[in-house]
N, C-alpha and C positions, 0 to 999 in steps of 0.2 A: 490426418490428424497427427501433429507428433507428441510421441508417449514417449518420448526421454527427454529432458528441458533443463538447463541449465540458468544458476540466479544462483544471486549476490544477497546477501541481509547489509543495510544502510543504516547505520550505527545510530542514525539521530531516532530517536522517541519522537513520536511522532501523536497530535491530537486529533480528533475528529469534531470540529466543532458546529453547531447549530446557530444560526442570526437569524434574526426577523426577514422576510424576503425583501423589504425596503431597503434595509441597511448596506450603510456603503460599507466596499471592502477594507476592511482596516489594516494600517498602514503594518501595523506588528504580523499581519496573517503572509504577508508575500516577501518579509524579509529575509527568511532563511533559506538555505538551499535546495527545501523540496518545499512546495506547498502546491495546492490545487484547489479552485474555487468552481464552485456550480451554483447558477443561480436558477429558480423554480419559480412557478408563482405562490408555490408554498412557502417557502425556506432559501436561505443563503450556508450552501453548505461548505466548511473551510477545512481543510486537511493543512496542519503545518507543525510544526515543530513544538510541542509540547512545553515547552522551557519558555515562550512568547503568549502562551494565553493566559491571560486575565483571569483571576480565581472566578469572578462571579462570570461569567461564558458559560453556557453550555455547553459543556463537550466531555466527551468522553476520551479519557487520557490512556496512555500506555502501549501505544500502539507499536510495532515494527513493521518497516517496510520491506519485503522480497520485490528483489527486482530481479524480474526475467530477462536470460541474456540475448536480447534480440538486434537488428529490428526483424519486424515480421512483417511479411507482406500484407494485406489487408483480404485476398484472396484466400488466405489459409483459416482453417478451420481448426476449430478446438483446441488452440493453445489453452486461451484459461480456463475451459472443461477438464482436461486432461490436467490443468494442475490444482485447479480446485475442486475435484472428486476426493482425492486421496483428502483432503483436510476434512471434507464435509464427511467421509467415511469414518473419521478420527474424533467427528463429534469437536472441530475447530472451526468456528466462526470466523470470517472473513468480510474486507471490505475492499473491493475492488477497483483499482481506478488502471486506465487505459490512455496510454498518450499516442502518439502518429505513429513512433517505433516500436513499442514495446505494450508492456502491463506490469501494472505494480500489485500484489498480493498484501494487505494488510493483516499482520493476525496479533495477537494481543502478548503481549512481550511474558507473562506466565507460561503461554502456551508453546513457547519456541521450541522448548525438547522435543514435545511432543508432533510439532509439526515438522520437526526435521527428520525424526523417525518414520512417521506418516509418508515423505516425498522423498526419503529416501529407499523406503521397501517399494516404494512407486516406476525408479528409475531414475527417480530424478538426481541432480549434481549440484551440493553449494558450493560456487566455487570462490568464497571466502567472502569477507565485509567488503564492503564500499566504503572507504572514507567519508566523512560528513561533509568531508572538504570538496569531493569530489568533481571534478568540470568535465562536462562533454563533448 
């Protein structure tokens, strides 16, 4: 399991939004440089750029994204254990999303000092912003 991890904070604010499970994915949800959809047979869940959602949407706003500097093999064990104990020890709530290379930590843009204190008494390393602009 590794217990020292380094991540980047991604400048863009970021929403967490709720759709009906029917609803198609709307075109404002996939235009910015991060977003991420899940569909359930309960819900249509939208992660996107906070600045692009619709006052009447469900969602909840103000989010920052940590991006861990990976990739990580799929083999490996406890990356996001190891870096979401230190937050959940901190009493910082989190929402977690997971791509082929990496994971992303969500935590709520009030709580930043505090989660950076948290992962840094942890081990961990931020090793600065991400551009919003950013290409991979």
């Amino acid at each position: 399991m590794p217990h020292h991890l380094k991540f980047r904070i991604l400048e863009e604010r970021l929403a967490v939004c709720r759709l009906e499970p029917a609803a198609r994915i709307p075109k404002w949800a996939i235009d910015g440089q991060f977003f991420c959809v899940a569909r359930t047979p309960d819900e249509l869940s939208v992660v996107c750029s906070e600045s692009v959602v619709p006052k009447a949407t469900i969602a909840e706003r103000g989010w920052l994204a940590l991006r861990l500097e990976g990739p990580f093999p799929f083999s490996l064990s406890g990356v996001l254990a190891s870096f979401a104990r230190p937050l959940a020890q901190a009493r910082i709530g989190i929402f977690a999303i997971s791509t082929f290379d990496t994971d992303y930590i969500l935590i709520k843009k009030d709580d930043c000092e505090a989660a950076m204190a948290a992962l840094e008494t942890a081990g961990h390393e931020n090793i600065g912003k991400q551009p919003s602009n950013h290409k991979r």
